[in-house]
C-alpha positions, -999 to 999 in steps of 0.1 A, spaced: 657 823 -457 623 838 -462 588 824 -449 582 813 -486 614 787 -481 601 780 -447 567 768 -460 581 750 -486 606 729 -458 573 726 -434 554 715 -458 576 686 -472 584 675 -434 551 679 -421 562 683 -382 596 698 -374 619 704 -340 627 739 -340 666 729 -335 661 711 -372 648 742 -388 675 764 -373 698 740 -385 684 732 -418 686 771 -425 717 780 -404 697 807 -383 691 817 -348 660 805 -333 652 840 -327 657 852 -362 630 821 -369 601 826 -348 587 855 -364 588 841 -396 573 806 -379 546 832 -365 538 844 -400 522 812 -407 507 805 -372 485 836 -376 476 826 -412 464 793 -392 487 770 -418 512 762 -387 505 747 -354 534 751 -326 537 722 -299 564 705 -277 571 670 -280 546 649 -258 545 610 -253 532 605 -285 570 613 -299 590 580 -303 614 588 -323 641 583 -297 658 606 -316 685 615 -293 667 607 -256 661 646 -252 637 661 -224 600 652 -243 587 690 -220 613 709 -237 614 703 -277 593 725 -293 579 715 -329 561 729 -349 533 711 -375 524 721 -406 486 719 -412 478 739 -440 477 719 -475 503 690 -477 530 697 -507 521 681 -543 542 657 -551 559 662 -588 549 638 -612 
């Protein structure tokens, strides 16, 4: 993976776990944080953990310790 394929996952899921992108990409979270800090310093990413406003219920995890991150730079096209 480079951040180039990162953007392009970010930006078509609009908030992500961290777990989900290292297991999208079969990485280490530590071989994905710098490239995740690429595009925090470019101001297109915005890194959070999961608060009360997460519903999901996705698998009754800890809401303090899932950390997302957000993509808020331009949302994707869509192709025609």
């Amino acid at each position: 993976m480079d951040p180039i394929q990162l953007k392009k996952y970010l930006r078509k899921r609009r908030i992500v776990p961290l777990q989900d992108i290292a297991h999208h990409f079969r990485m280490d979270i530590s071989a994905i944080r710098p490239m995740l800090e690429i595009w925090i310093g470019k101001g297109k990413v915005r890194r959070s953990t999961c608060s009360l406003k997460c519903r999901n219920a996705c698998c009754g995890c800890d809401i303090h310790a899932v950390e997302t991150y957000e993509w808020i730079g331009q949302p994707q096209k869509d192709n025609p």
